[in-house]
Backbone as ProteinMPNN parsed JSONL, in Angstrom:
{"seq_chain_A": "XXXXXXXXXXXXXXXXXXXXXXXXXXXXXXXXXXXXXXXXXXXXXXXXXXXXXXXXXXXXXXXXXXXXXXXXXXXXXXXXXXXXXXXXXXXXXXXXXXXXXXXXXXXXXXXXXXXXXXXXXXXXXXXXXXXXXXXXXXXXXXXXXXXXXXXXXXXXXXXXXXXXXXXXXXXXXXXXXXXXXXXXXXXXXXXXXXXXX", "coords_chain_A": {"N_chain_A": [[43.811, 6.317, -6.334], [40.726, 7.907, -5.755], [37.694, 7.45, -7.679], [34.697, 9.159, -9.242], [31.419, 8.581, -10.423], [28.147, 9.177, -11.511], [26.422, 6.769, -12.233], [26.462, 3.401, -13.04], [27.891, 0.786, -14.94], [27.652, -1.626, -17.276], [30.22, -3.062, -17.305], [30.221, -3.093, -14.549], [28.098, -3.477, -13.164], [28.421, -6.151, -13.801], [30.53, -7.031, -11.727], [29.929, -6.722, -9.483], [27.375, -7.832, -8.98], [28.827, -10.354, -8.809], [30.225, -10.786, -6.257], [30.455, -11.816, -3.093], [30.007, -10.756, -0.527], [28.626, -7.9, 0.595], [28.067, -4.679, 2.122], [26.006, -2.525, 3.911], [25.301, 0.691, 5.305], [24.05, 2.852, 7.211], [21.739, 5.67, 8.769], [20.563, 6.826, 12.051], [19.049, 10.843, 12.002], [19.841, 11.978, 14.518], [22.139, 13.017, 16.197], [22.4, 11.446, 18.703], [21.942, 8.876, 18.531], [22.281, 5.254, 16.464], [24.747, 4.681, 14.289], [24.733, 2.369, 11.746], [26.004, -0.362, 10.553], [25.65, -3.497, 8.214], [26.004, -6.432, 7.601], [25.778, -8.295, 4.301], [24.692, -11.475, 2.479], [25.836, -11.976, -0.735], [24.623, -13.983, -2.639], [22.789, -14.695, -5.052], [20.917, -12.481, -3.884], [21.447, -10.066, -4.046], [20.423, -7.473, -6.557], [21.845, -5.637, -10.264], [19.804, -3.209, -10.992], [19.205, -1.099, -12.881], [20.978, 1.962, -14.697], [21.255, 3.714, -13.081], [19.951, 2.404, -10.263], [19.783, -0.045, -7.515], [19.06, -3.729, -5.884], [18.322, -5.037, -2.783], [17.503, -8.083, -1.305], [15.982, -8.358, 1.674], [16.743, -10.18, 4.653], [14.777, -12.082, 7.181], [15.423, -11.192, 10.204], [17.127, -9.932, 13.411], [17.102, -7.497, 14.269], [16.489, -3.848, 12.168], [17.311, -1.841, 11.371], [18.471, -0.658, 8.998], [16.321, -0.299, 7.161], [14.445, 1.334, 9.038], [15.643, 3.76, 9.314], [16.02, 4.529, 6.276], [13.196, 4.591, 6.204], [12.912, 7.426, 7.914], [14.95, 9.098, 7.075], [16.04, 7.737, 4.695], [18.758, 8.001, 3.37], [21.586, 5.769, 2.442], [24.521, 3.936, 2.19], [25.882, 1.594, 0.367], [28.573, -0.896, -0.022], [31.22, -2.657, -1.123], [33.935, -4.816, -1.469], [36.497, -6.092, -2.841], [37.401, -9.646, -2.684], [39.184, -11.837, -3.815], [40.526, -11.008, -6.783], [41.849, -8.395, -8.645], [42.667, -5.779, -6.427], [40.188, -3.428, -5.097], [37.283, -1.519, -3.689], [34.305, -0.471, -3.715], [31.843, 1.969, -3.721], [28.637, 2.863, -3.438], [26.193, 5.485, -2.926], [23.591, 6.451, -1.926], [19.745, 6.848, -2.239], [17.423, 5.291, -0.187], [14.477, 3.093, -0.03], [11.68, 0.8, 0.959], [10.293, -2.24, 0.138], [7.439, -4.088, 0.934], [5.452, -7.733, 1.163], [3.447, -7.537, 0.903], [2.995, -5.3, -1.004], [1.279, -3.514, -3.545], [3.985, -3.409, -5.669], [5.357, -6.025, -5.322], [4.936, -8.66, -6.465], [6.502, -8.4, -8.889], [8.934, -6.951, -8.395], [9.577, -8.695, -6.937], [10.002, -10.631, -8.756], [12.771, -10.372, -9.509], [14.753, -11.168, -8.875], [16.931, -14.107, -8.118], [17.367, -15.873, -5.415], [19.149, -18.489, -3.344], [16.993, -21.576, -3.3], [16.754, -22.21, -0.732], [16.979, -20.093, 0.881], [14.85, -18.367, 0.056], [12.428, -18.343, 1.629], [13.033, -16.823, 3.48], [12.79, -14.376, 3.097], [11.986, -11.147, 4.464], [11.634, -8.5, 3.528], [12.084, -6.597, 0.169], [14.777, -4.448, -0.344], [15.76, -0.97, -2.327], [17.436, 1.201, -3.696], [18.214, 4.711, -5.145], [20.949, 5.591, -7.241], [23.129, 7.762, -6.069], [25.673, 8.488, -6.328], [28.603, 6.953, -7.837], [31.016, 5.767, -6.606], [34.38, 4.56, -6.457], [37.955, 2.588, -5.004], [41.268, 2.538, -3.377], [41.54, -0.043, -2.972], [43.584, -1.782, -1.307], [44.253, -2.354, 1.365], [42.486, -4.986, 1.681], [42.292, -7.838, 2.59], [43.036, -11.102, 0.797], [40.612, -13.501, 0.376], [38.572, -16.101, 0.814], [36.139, -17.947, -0.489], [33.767, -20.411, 1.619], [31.879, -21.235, 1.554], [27.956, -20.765, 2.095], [26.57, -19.978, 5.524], [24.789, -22.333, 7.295], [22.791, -21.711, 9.157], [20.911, -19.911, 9.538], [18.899, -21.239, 7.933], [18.607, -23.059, 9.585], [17.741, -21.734, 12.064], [15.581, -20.676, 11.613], [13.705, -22.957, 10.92], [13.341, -24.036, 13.047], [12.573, -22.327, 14.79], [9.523, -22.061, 13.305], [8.813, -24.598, 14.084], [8.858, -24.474, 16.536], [6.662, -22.044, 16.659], [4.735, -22.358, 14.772], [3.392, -22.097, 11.33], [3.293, -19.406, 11.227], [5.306, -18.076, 12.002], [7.119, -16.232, 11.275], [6.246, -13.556, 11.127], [4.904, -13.077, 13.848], [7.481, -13.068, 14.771], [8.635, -10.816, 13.245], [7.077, -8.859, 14.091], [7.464, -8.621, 16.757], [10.393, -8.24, 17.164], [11.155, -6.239, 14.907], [9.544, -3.944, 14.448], [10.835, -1.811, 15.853], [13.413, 0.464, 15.752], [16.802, 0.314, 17.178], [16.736, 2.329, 18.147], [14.259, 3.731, 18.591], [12.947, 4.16, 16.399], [10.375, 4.27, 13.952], [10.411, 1.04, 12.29], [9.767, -1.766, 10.105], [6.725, -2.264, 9.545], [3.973, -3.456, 11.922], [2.276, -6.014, 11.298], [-1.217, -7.861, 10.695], [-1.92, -11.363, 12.484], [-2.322, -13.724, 10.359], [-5.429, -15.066, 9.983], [-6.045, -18.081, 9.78], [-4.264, -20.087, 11.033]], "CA_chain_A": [[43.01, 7.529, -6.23], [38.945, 7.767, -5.525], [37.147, 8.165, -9.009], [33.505, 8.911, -8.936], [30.845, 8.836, -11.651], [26.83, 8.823, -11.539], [25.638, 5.719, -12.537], [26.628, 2.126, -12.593], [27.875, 0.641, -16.127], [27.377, -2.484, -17.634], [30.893, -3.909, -16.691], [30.83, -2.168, -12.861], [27.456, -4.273, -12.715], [28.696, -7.593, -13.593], [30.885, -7.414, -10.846], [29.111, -5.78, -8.658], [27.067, -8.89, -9.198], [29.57, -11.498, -8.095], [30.788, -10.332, -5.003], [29.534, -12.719, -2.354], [29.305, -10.084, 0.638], [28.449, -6.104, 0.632], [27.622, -4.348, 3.411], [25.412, -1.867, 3.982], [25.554, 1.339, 6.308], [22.977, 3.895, 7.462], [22.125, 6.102, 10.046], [19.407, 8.299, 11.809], [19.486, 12.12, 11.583], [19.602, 12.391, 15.451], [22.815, 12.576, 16.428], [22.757, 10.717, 19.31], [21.418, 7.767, 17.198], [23.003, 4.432, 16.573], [25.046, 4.417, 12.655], [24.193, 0.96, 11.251], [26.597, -1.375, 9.459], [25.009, -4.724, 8.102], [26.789, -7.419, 6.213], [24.726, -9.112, 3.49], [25.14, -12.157, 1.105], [25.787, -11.822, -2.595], [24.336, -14.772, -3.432], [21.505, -13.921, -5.624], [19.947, -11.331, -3.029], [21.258, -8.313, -4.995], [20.353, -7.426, -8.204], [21.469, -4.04, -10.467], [17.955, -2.709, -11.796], [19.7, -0.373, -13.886], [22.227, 2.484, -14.235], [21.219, 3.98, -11.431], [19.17, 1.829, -9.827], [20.283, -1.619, -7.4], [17.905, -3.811, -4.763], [18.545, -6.346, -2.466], [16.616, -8.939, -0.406], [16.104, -8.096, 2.988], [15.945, -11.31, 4.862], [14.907, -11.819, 8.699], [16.919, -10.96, 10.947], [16.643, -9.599, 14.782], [17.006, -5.965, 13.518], [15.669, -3.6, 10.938], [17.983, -0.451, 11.665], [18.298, -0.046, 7.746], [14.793, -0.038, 7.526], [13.86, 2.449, 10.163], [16.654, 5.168, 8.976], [15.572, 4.57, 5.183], [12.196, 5.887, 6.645], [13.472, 8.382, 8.297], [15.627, 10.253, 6.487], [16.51, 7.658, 3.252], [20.462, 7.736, 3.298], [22.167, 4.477, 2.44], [25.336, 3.52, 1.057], [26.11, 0.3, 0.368], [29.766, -1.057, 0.185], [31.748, -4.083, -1.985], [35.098, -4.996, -1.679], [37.179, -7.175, -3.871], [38.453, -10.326, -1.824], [40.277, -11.753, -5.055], [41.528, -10.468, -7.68], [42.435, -6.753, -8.137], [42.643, -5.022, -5.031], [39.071, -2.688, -5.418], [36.836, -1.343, -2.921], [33.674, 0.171, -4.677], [30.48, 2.819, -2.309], [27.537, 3.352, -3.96], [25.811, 5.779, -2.545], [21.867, 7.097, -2.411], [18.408, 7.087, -1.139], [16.707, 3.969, 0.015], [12.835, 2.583, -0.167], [11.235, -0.763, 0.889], [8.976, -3.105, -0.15], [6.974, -5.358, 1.922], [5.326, -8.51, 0.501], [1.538, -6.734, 0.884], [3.142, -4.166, -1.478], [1.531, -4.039, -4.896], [4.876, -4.205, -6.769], [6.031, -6.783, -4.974], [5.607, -9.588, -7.586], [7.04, -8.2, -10.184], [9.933, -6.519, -7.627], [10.731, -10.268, -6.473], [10.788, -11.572, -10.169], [14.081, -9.86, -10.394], [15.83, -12.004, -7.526], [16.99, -15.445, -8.015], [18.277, -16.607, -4.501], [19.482, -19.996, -3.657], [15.685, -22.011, -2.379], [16.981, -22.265, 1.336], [17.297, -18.78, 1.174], [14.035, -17.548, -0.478], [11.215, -18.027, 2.628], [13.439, -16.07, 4.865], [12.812, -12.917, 2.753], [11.075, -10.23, 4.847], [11.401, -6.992, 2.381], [13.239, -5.731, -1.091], [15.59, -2.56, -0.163], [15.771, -0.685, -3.765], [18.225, 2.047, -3.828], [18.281, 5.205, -5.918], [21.823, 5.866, -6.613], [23.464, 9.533, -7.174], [27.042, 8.786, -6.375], [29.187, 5.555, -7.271], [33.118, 5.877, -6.194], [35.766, 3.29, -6.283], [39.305, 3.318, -4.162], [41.813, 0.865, -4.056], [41.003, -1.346, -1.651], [45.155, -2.2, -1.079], [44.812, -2.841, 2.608], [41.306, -5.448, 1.449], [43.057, -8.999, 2.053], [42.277, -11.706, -0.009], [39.655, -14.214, 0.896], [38.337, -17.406, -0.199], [34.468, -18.347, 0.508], [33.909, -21.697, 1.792], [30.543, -21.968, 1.565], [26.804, -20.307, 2.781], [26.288, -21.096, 6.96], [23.082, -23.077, 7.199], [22.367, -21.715, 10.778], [19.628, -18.991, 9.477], [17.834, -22.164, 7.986], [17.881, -23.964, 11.034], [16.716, -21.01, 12.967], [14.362, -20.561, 11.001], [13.064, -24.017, 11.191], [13.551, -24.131, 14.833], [11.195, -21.263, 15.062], [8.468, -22.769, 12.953], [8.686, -26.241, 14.954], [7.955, -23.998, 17.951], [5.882, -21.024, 16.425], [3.762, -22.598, 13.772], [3.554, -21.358, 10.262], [3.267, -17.929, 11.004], [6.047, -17.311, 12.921], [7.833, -15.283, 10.381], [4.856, -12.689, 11.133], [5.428, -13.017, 14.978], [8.588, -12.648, 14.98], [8.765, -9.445, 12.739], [6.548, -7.581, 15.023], [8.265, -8.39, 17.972], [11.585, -7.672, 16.713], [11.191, -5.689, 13.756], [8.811, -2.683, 14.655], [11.303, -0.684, 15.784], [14.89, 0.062, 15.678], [16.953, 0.428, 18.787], [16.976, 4.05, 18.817], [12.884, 3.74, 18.88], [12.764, 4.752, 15.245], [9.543, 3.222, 13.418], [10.338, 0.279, 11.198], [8.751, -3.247, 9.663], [4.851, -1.842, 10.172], [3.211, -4.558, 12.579], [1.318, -6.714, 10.495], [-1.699, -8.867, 11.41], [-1.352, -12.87, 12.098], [-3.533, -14.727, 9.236], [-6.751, -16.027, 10.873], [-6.103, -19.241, 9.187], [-3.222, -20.193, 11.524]], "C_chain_A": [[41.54, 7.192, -6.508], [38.726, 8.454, -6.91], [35.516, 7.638, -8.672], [32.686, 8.561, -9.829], [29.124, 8.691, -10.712], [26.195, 7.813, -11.862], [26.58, 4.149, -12.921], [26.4, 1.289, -14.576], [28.158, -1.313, -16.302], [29.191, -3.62, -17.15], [31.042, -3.808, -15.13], [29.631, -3.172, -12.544], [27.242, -5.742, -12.578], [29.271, -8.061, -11.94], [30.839, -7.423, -9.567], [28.186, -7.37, -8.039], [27.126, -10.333, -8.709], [30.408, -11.695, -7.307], [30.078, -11.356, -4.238], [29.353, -12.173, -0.902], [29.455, -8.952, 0.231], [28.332, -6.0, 1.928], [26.738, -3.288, 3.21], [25.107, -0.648, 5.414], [24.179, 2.722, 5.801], [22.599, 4.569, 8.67], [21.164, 7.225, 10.185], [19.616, 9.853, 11.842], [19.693, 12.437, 13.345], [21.208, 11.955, 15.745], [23.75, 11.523, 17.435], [22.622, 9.096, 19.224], [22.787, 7.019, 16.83], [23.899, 4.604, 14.906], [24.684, 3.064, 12.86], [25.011, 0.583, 10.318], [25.867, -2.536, 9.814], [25.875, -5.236, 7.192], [25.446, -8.148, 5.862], [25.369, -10.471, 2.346], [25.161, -12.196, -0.052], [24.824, -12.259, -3.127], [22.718, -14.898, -3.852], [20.2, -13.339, -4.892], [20.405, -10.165, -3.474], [21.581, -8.439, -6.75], [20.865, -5.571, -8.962], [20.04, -3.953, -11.314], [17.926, -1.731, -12.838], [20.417, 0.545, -13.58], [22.186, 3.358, -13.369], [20.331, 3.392, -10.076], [20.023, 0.337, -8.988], [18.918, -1.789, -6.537], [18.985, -5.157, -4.589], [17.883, -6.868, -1.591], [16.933, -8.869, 0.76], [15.909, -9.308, 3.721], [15.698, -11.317, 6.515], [15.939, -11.431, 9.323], [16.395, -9.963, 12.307], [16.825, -8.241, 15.2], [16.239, -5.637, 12.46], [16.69, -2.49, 10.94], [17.822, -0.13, 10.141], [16.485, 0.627, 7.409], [14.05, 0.959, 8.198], [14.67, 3.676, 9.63], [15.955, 5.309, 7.33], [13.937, 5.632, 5.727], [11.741, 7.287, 7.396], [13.942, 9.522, 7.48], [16.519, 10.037, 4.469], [17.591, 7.435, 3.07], [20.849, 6.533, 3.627], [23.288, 4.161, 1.777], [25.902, 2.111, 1.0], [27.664, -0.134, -0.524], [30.189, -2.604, -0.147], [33.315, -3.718, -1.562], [35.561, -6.483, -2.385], [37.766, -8.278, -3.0], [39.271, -11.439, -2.849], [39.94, -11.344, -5.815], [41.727, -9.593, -8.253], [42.034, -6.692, -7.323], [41.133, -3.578, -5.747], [38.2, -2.752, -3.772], [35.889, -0.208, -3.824], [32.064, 0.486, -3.513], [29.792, 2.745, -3.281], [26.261, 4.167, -3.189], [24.129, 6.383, -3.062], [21.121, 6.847, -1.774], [17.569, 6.016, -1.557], [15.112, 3.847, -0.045], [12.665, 1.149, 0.395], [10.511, -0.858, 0.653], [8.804, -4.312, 0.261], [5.959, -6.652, 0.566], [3.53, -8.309, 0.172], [1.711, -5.76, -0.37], [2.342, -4.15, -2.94], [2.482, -4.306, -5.882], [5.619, -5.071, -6.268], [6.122, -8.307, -5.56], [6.594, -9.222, -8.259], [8.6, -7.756, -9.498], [10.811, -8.155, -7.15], [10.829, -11.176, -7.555], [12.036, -11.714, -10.605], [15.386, -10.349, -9.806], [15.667, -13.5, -7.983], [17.268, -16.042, -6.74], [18.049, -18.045, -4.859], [17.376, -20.448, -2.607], [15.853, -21.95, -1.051], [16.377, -20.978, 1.577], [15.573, -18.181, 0.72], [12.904, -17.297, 0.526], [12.154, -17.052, 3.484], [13.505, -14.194, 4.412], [11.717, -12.165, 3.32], [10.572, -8.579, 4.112], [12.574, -7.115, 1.371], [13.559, -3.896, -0.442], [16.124, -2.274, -1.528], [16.337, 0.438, -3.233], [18.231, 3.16, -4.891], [19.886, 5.866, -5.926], [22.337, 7.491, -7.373], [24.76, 9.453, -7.079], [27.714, 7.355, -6.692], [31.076, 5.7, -7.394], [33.757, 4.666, -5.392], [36.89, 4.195, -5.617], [39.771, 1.842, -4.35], [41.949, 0.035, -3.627], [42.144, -2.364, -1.197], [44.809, -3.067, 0.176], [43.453, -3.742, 2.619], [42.496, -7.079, 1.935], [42.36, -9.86, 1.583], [41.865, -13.044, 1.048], [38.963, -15.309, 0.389], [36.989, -17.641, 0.562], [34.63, -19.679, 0.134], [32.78, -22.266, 1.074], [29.269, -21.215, 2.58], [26.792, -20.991, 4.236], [24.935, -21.339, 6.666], [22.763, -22.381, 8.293], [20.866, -20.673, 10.328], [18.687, -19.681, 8.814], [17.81, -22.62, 9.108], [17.681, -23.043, 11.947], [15.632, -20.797, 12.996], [13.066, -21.821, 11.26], [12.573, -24.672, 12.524], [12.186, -23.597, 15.041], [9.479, -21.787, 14.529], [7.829, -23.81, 13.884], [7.894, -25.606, 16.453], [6.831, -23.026, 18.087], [5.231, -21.198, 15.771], [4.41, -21.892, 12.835], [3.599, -20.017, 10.005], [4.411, -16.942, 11.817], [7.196, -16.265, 12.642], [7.399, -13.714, 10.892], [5.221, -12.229, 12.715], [6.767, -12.559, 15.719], [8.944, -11.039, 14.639], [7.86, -8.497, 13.881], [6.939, -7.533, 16.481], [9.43, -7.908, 18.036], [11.631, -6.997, 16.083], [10.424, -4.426, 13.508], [9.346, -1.648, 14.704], [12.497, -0.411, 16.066], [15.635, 0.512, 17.017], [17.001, 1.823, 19.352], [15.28, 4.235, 18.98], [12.103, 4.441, 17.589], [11.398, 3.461, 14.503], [10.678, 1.983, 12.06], [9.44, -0.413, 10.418], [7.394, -2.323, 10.199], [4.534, -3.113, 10.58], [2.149, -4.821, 11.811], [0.255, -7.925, 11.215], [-1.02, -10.383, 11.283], [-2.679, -13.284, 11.323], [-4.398, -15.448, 10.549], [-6.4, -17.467, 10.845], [-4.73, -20.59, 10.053], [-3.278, -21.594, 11.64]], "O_chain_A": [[41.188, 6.353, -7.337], [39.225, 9.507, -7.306], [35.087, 6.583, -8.204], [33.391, 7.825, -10.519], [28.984, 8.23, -9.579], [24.99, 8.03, -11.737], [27.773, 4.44, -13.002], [25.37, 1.223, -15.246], [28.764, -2.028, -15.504], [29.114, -4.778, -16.739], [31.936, -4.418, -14.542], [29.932, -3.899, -11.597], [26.498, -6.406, -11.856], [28.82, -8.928, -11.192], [31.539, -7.995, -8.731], [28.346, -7.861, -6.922], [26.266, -11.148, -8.377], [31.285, -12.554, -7.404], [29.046, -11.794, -4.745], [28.718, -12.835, -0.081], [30.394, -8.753, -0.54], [28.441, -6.9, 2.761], [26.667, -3.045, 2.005], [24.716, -1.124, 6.48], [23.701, 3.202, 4.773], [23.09, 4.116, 9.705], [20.851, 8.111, 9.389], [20.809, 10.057, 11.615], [19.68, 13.666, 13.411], [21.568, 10.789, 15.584], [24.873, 11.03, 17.33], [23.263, 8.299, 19.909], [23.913, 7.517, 16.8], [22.927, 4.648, 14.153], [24.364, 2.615, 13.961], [24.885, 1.092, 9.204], [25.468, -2.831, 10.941], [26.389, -4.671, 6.227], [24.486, -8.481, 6.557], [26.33, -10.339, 1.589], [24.091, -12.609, -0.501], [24.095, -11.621, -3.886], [21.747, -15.131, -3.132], [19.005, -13.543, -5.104], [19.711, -9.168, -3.275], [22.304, -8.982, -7.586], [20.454, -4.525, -8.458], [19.523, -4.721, -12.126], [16.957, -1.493, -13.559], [20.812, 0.535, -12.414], [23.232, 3.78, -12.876], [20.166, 4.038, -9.042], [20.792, -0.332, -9.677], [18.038, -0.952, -6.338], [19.761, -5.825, -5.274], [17.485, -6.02, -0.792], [18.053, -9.237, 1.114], [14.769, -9.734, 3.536], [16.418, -10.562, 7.168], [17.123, -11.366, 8.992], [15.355, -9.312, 12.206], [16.711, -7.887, 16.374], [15.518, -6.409, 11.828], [16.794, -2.304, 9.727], [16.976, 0.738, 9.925], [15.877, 1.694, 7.483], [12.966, 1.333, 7.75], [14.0, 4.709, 9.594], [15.295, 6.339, 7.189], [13.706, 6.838, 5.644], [10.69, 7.928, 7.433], [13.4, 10.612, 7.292], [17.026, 10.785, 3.633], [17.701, 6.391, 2.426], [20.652, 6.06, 4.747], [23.106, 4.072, 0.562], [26.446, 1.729, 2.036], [27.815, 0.339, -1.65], [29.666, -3.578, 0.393], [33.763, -2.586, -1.379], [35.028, -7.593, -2.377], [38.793, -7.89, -2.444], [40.245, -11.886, -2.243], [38.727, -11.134, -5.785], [42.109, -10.245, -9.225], [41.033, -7.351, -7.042], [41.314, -2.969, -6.801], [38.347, -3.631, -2.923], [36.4, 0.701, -4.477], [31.443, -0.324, -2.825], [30.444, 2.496, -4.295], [25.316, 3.457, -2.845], [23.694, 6.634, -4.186], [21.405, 6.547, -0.615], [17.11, 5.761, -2.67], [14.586, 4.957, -0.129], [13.599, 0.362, 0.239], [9.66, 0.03, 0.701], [9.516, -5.31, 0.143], [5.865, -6.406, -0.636], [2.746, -8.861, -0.6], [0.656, -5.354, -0.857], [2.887, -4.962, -3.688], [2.268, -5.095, -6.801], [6.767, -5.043, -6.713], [7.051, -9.068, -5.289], [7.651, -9.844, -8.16], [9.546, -8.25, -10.11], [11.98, -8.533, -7.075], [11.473, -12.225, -7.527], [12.523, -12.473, -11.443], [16.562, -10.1, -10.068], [14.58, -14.04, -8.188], [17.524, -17.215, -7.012], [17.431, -18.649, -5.736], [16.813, -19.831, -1.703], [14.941, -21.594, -0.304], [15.429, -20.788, 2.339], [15.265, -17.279, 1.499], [12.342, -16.205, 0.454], [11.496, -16.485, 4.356], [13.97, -13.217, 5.0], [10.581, -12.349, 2.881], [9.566, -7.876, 4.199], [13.692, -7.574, 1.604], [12.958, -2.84, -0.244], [16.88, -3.109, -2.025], [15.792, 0.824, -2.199], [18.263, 2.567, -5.97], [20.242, 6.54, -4.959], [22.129, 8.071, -8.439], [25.331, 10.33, -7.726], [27.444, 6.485, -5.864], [31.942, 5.693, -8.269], [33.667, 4.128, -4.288], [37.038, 5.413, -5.522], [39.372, 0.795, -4.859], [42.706, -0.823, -4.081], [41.885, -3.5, -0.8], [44.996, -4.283, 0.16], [42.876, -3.459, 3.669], [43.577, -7.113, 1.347], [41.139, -9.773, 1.713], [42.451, -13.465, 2.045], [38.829, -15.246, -0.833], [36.767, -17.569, 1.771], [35.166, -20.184, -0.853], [32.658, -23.249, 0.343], [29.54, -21.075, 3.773], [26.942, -22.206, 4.359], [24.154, -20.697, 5.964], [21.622, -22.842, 8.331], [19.821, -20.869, 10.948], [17.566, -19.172, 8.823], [16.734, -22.538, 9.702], [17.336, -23.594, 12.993], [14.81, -20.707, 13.908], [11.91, -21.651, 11.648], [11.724, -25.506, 12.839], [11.115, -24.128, 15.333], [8.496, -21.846, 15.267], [6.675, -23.853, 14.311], [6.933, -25.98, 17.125], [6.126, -22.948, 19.092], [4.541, -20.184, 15.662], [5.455, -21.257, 12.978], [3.856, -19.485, 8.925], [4.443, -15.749, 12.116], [7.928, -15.669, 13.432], [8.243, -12.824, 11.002], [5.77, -11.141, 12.885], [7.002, -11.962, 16.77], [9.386, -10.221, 15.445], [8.282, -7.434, 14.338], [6.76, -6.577, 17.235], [9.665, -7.106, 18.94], [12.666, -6.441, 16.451], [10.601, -3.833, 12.444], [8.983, -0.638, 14.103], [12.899, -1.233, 16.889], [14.969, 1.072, 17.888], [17.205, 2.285, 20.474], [15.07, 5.186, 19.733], [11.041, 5.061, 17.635], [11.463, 2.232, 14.535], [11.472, 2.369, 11.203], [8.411, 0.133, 10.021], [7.335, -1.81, 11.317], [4.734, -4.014, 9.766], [1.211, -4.044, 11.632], [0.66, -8.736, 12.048], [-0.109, -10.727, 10.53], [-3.836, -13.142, 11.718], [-4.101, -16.061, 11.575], [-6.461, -18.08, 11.911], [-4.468, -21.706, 9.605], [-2.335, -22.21, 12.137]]}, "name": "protein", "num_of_chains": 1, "seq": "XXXXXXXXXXXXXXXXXXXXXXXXXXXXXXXXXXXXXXXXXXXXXXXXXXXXXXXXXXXXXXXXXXXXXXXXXXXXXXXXXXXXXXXXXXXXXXXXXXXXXXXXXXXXXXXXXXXXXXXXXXXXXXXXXXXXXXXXXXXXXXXXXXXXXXXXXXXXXXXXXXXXXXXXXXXXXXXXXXXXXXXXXXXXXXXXXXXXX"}
């Protein structure tokens, strides 16, 4: 049976913690509008920020859909399941924000993330969550799962891209891809390219 509560407690955030995928779902207010599931990696790209509070590291990627609905309309719930040991399946639901790397709290916002180094240039925004609902179920029909290991392929795309786009191609990329979501919803704000190229 589904039990709910308001806020997010010191053992719900350990484990919360050491999950090594979530997902994340969102969706614009138009109903003819795309919903948005995203899978994300655990591994130190989400943090809880407190008991009602989570964030996690947004990293490239050839979408933004979260992104564009968050500014929209805000609604996000983001989604764990247990792949060993109890059977659990745990929503957290609430209203989303980003922060870009221009942002002023964006030191102090990316102090609170460890990722692994591979992982840390490929961060394009922090998604910070305010949460008002968090409900568990029993995640029976979840089967169990064993992680092997992180794919390298979003470093070597990454690197790919550089080799052919220069140093700024992080920048390039986001505004070609990342402006706007496929329903034509604003996202990523188009940012200049550094003079200094």
């Amino acid at each position: 049976m589904a039990r709910a509560t308001d806020h997010i407690d010191e053992q719900l955030a350990a484990w919360l913690g050491a999950q090594p995928l979530f997902f994340v779902a969102s969706a614009p207010l138009s109903e003819s509008g795309h919903v948005n599931v995203s899978p994300k990696s655990g591994a130190g790209t989400l943090r809880v920020l407190g008991p009602t509070s989570v964030g996690y590291l947004d990293l490239n990627g050839s979408g933004s859909e979260t992104i564009a609905h968050i500014r929209e309309n805000g609604r996000v719930t983001v989604m764990f399941c247990a792949f060993a040991g109890p059977p659990r399946i745990m929503r957290l639901y609430g209203r989303g924000s980003f922060h870009l790397p221009s942002d002023p709290e964006w030191a102090e916002l990316r102090g609170k993330f460890d990722p692994p180094a591979e992982t840390a240039p490929l961060v394009r925004a922090i998604v910070t969550i305010e949460i008002d609902r968090v409900q568990d179920s029993c995640g029976y029909v979840v089967p169990y799962m064993q992680v092997v290991g992180e794919r390298p392929h979003m470093q070597r795309w990454a690197a790919e891209r550089e080799r052919k786009d220069g140093p700024c191609w992080d920048v390039k990329y986001r505004n070609e891809k990342n402006v706007r979501s496929i329903d034509g919803l604003p996202a990523i704000p188009h940012a200049p390219i550094p003079d200094d190229e």
